[in-house]
N, C-alpha and C positions, 0 to 999 in steps of 0.2 A: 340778472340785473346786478347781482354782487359781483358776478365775474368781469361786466365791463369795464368800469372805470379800470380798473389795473389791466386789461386788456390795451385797453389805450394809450395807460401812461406808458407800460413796460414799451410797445410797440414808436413810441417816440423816443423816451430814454435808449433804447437800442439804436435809433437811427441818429441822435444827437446828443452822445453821453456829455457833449461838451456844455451842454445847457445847464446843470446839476455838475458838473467833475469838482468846480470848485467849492460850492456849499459841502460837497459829498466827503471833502478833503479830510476833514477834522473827526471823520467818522472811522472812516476807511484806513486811514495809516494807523489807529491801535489795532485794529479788526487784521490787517495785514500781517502784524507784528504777531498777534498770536495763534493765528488760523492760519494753516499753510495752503487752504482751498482757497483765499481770497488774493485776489493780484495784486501787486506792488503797486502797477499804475491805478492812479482813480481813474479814470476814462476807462480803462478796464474792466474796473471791478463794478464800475456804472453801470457796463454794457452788458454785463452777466447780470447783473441785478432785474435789470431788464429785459432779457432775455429770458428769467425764472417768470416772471409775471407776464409777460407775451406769452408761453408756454403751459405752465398754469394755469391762468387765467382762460383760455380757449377748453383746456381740458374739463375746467368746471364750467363753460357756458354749455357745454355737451353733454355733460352728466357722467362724463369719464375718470374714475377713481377719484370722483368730488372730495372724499377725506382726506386724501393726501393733497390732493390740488389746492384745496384752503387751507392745507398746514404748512406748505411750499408758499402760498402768497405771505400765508402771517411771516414766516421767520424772514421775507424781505418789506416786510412791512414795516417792519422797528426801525431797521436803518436808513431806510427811505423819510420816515418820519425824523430820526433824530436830526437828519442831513437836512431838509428842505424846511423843521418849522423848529428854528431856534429860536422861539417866540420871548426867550429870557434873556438874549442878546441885540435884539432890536429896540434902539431908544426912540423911534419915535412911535409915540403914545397909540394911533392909528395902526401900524404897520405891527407893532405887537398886539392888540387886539386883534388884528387878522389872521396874523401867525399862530395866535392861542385856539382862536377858532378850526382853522385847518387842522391844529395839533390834536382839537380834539375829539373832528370830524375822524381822524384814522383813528386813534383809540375805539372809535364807537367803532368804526369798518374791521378795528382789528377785534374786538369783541362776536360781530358776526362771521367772523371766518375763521374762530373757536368753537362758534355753536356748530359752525357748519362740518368742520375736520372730526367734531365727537357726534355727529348725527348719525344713525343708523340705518335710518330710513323704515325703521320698523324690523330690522332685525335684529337680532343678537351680537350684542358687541364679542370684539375676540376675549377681554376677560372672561364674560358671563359663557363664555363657549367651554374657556378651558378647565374655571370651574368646574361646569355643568360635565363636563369630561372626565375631571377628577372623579366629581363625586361620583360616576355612574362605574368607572373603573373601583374604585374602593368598594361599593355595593357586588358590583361583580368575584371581586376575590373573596369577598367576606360570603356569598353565595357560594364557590365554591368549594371554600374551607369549611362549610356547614354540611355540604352535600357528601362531601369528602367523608365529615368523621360519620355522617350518617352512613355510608355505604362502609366503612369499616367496621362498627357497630357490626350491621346488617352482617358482612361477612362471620365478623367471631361470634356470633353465635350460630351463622348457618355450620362455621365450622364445628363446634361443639357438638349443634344436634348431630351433625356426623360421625364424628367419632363415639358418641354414643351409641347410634345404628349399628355403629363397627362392631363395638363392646355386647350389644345382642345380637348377634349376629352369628357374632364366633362362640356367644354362649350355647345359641340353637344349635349350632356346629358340634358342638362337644357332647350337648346332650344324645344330639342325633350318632354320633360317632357311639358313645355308650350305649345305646339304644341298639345301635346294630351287634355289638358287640353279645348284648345279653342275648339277643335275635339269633346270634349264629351256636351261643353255647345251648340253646334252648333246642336248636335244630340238631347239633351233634348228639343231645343226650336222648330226643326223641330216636334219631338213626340208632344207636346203643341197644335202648329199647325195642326197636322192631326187630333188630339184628336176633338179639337173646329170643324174642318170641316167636320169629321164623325157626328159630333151631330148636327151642321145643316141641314145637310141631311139626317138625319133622323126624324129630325122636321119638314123637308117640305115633305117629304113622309105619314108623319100621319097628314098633313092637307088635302090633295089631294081628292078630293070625291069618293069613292064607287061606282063600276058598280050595 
């Protein structure tokens, strides 16, 4: 319903920019002057105006990117209205009450086709997204600068107990190494000893007398 009227206007201003060129006149040549999107000619820049609100307008009777669609009709809303309701330039007393009215009939229409360009429809506007983005990105690296110094933690001290393992380790090594050492002098000194007592005993076997 908000899409029609401007469906309609824009689709006549496009087929008869010359109905409007001249009210449009006074708008349009400063708008010309500093925008270099808007045409020299008024009949032109009429028929583009209306052309946005033909165009527009159909887009939001569809449900087709409605928030751009009513932010396209507002910005040719303002100059549509400044053009056609100079309600402060018409002296007669009837004819500016009309014009006031009209002027402040698209106020109110441009009013709803702000609520409509910031409606969501029940989702997440793109701020509240890129927020919600932010924030979830900052919790992320703060999650894994946490994770991080805990798994470094975690590391030096596994590395610690290691080198400690290492440190008895090579202690058990040393002992074991001396251990064999006393091991093999214990074994030479017992061979000594058998040696000497095999040779006695065989000494007092060649004294012994002959049957």
């Amino acid at each position: 319903m908000l899409a029609s009227i401007f469906t309609i206007h824009g689709y006549n201003t496009l087929r008869h920019p010359e109905s409007v060129a001249q009210a449009a006149e006074p708008v349009v040549r400063p708008l010309a002057q500093r925008l270099s999107a808007v045409p020299d000619q008024t009949e032109q820049a009429v028929r583009l105006n209306g052309a946005v609100q033909l165009a527009a307008g159909s887009l939001l009777a569809m449900g087709r990117v409605p928030r751009v669609a009513a932010l396209a009709i507002a910005a040719t809303l303002v100059p549509t209205t400044l053009a056609e309701h100079r309600f402060w330039e018409a002296e007669d007393e009837q004819e500016r009450n009309a014009q006031r009215m009209h002027f402040l009939t698209n106020v109110a229409l441009l009013g709803g086709l702000l609520i409509a360009a910031a409606d969501t429809a029940g989702q997440p506007s793109l701020a509240w997204r890129g927020r919600h983005a932010a924030k979830s990105a900052r919790h992320d690296v703060a999650l894994a600068t946490k994770t991080a110094k805990v798994s470094g933690k975690a590391g030096a001290k596994a590395g610690k107990a290691g080198a400690q393992a290492g440190r008895v380790s090579a202690k058990a090594g040393r002992v074991s190494a001396k251990a064999g050492k006393v091991s093999a002098k214990a074994g030479a000194k017992a061979s000594k000893v058998g040696a000497k007592t095999g040779a006695k005993a065989a000494q007092a076997r060649a004294r012994l007398p002959t049957r």
